[in-house]
Structure formats: C-alpha cells, structure tokens
N, C-alpha and C positions, 0 to 999 in steps of 0.2 A: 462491579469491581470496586473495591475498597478506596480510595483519594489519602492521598495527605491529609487534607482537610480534613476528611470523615474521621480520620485515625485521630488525630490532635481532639480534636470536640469532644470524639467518645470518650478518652482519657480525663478528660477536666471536664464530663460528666461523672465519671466514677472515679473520684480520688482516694477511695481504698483500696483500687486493684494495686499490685504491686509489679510498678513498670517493670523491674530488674527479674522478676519471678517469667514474666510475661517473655521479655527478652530471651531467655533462655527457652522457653517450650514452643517459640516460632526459629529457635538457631541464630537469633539476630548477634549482631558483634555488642558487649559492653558498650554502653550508656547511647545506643543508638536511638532508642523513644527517647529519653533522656533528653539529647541536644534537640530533637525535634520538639518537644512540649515546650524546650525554650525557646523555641524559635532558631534557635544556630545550625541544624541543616534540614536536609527536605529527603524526606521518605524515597529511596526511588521505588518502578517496579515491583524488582526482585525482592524489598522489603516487604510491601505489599501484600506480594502473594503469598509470603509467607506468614503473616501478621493475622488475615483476613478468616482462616479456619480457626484459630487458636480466639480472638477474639467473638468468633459463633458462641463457643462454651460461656462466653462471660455478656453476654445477653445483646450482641450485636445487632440480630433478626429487628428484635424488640425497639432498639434503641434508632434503628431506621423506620421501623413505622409508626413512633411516636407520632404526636398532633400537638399544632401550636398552642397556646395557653392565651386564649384571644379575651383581651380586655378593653373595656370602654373606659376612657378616663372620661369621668365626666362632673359637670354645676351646671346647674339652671341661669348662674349668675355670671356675666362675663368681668376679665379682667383679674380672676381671683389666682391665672399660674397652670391654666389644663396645658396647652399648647407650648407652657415652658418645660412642663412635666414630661409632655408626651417625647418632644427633641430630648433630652436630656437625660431621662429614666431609659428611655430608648437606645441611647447611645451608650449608657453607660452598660446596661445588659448585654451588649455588644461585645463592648469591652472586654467584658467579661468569659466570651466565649460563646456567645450565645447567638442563631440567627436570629433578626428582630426586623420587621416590616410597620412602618406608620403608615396609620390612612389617614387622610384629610376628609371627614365628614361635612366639615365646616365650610357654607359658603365664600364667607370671609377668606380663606384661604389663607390664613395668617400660616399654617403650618408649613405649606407648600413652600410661600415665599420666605419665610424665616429658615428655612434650608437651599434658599436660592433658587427656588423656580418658580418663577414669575407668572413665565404665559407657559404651561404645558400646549404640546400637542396634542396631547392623549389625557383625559383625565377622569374621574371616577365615574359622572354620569354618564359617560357613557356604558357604563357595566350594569348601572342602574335601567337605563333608560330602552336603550341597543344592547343591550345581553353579549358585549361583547366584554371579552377576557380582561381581568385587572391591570391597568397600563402601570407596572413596576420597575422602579425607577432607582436605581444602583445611586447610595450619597457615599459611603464611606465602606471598607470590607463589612460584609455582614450586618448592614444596616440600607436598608431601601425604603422606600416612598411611594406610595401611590398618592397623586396630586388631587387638589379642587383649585377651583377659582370662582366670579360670582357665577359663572355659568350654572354651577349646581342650582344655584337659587332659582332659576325658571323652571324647573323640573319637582319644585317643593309640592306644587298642589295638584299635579297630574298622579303624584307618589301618593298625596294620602288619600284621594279617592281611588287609588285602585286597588282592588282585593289581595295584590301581592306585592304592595309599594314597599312595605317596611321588612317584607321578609326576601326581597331581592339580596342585599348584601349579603344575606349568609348564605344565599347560594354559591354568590361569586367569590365568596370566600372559599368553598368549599374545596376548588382544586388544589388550593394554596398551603391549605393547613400543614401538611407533611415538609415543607420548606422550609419551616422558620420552627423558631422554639416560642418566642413570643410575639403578639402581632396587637400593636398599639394603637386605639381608633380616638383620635382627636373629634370628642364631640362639640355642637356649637353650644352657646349660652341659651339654649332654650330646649322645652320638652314637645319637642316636633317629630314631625317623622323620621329625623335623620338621625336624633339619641335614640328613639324607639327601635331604628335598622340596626345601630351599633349595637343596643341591649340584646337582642332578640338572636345575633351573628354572635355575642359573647361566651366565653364561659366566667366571664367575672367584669364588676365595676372597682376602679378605681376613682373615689371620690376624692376631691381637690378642694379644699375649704378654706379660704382667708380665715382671720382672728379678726375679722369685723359682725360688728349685731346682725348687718342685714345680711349676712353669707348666713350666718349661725342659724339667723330664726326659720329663712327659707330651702333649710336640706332637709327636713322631713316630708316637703312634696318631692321631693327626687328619691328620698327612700319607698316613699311610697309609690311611685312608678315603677323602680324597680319591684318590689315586690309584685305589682300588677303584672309583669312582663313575665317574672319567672313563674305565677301561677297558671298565664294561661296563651306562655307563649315558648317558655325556654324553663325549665325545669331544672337546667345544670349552673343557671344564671346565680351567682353570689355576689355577694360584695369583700373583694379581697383586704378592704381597710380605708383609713380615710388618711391623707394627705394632708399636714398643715404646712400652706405656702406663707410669701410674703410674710414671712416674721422677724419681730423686732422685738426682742428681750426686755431693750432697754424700757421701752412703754408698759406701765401699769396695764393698760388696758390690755394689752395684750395678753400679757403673763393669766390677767382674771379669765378672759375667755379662753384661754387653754386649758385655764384647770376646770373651767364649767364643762368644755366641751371633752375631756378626759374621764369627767365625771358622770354625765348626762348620757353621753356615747359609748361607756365601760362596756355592753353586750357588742360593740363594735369592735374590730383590731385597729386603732388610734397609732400610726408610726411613731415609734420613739422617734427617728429622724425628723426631724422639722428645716423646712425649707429657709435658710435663712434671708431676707430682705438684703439684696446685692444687685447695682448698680453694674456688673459685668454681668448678669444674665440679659437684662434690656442691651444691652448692646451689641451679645454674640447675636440676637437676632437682628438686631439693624443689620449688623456684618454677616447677615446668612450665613450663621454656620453656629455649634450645637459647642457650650462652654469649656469641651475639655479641648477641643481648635483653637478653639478662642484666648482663653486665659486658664492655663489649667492647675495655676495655683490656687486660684480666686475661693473665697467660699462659697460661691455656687457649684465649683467643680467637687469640693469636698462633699456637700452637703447629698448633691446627685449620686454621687458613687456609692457615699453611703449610704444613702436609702434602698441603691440597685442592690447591693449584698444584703440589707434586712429585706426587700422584697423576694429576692432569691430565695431566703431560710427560711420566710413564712411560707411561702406557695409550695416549695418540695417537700414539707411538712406533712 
C-alpha cells in the first residue's frame, strides 16, 4: 500500500512528472500533491488509493525495487575528513530526500560517537562475527547508523584469516539494500580487512584527499587496491570521484597541489566542490551531531550541501 512518504520521494525522484497533470488522472482536489511535496499537509487514505494505480503507469513498480548506491568513503591516511564526509554528505543526501544509512567500519568508532552514540548495545561485529542482522539505528528522518566501537578491533584477525572474513558485509548488507537510496561506509585509515569488506559490499569508492604531499603521494596504493578488489572480487566496484577536504585557498601550497592533483587525476571525477577548512565542522562533532544541527549557516554546511547536489548529478548521470 502506497505511504505518504513513498508518494513525496517518488515525486522529488521524478521532477518531470507533472504533479497538476497527475492530480487530475487520480481525481485528486487542485494543488493537493502540491501542499504535500511542500510539506503543508499529509496524504490521507483516500488520496492514496487513488494516487497508487495512476502512479504504476509512471514507473512505481521500478521505483520500489530500486537498490541503494552503496559507497566506501575511504584513505589509507587518517585525519584527512572521511568521517566528517561520511556524517555530513550523509545528511545532506537526506536532506535532500533521499533514504541514507552510515556504517561505522572503523574501530575507532569516531563515526558512531560523533553522532552521539557512545557505547552501543548492538553494534556492527556482531553482523560480522554472529551472523546476526545489522543493528540500525534511527539519528535523524531518513538518516540511520549502524554503530562500531573498539570492540570491532578484537575481531580484525579472526576476519582476515577466515575464507569469508571480508566478504561478510555484503551479505549483511544484502537485506538492507531496498531501504535506503544511499548507504555510506566509514572506512578506517588503513588497507585491512575492514576497507577490503566495505570495497568488496560497494558499488563505488569515494575517495577523500587532503592538499597535503603525503595524502597526495600515498592514493595510488588505494587506487591500486581498488582496482584489485574490483578485478577479482566486485566487478561493479568504481570510483565515483575524489573529495578535496580541509582546504584553505589562502595557502600557496595548497592552491599548487590542487592544480597538480586536478591535473595528474584528470582520468578521475576531481569535485568541483572543495571542502573548505572550517572550525564548526570540528565542533559539530565534539557536540555529536552532523553541521547542518549544528550551525547551518557556517561554510561547512554550504560546502556539504553542495557537494550533496553535485554528487546527486554525477551518480544519476
């Protein structure tokens, strides 16, 4: 049976239909989708049922059994902006209208507690470990969590010796997929089993790159991993683009390694959006919670937004 919700998403999935055209061939009253897409009333019922055959002809079926667009954000190098990307590209996709689910791959757990949850009761290894269902965890409408803490880290070397350590996650992904539109995996600062699990569950990496020498010189062992994974583990595995965080204009230095890495990385999608260096992104995380809670004038809230809408227009490309 059709939801409000279902109806509103599918709409601001296909912003060519024409609501007013639609309105008329379900009997609905004048500008009834209309105040609902704005938010000002709520579908009942009788709207519903009548909404739900008319929207079959404009690709409903389809549009419910989508599969989420599951991506690894990931560096081999810590510190460089994955975990501030993952909260905040996350949220902002949300925003946007979109279901989005982060995972905490990461021992460190920085993801988990930078969204406020500390000590989960339930958290990823055991999906890993106990084959039990992913413990998902409601932060905001349309934006959920699946936790870690250091607990994952006892479980690292039982994972890579076993024959199906690295390809666990994308089982327990598996139920999940039709849930969400996008599903954001926080990987740690290293090329272990747990980036390997995130690559291997993906259908794309998102790489995250400071403007520093040593981020710069060591992402061709991460591209080169990726491509290991997608030749002979994941075949649908890409790299959606790469990420410039923590930047500062005003430095020389930085401005040169952008145009090296714009240049050097041209067979790559390099985001126009560049993450700008801001002092309220470190903070919405101390205050657990994701920068547009936070301070949503700030230039990390601009700079997340906008990179959610160029990531939007590359992927559905």
């Amino acid at each position: 049976m059709l939801t409000h919700q279902e109806a509103v998403l599918f709409f601001s999935k296909k912003p060519a239909l024409s609501v007013s055209a639609i309105e008329k061939e379900a009997g609905l009253p004048a500008s009834t989708l209309t105040k609902a897409m704005a938010g000002q009333r709520t579908l009942n019922q009788k709207h519903l049922t009548a909404l739900e055959p008319v929207l079959e002809n404009y690709g409903l079926a389809a549009f419910r059994n989508r599969k989420a667009h599951v991506v690894s954000v990931v560096n081999h190098k810590g510190g460089v902006g994955k975990t501030t990307t993952t909260i905040n590209l996350g949220r902002a996709l949300s925003m946007a209208g979109n279901r989005v689910l982060v995972i905490d791959i990461d021992s460190q757990g920085n993801l988990s507690q930078s969204l406020g949850v500390d000590l989960p009761e339930q958290q990823l290894y055991e999906s890993l470990v106990q084959s039990q269902p992913l413990p998902v965890l409601a932060v905001t409408d349309n934006f959920d969590l699946v936790p870690s803490n250091l607990e994952l880290a006892k479980y690292e070397r039982d994972l890579t010796h076993s024959p199906s350590g690295a390809l666990r996650l994308r089982a327990a992904l598996a139920p999940f997929l039709s849930n969400y539109d996008f599903i954001l995996i926080d990987c740690p600062p290293a090329l272990n089993v747990f980036t390997n699990s995130a690559l291997i569950a993906s259908n794309a990496a998102l790489v995250i790159l400071e403007p520093e020498t040593s981020a710069v010189k060591g992402v061709n062992n991460l591209f080169e991993l990726i491509e290991e994974i997608r030749q002979f583990f994941n075949e649908r595995l890409r790299i959606d683009g790469i990420v410039l965080t923590r930047v500062d204009r005003r430095l020389v230095l930085h401005k040169e390694i952008i145009q090296t890495v714009r240049q050097d990385l041209a067979n790559f999608n390099v985001f126009q959006t560049e993450i700008r260096l801001n002092a309220a992104l470190k903070e919405s995380q101390y205050a657990q919670m994701d920068i547009f809670r936070y301070n949503n004038s700030s230039p990390g809230s601009v700079d997340y937004r906008q990179l959610a809408n160029e990531y939007m227009a590359s992927v559905n490309n």
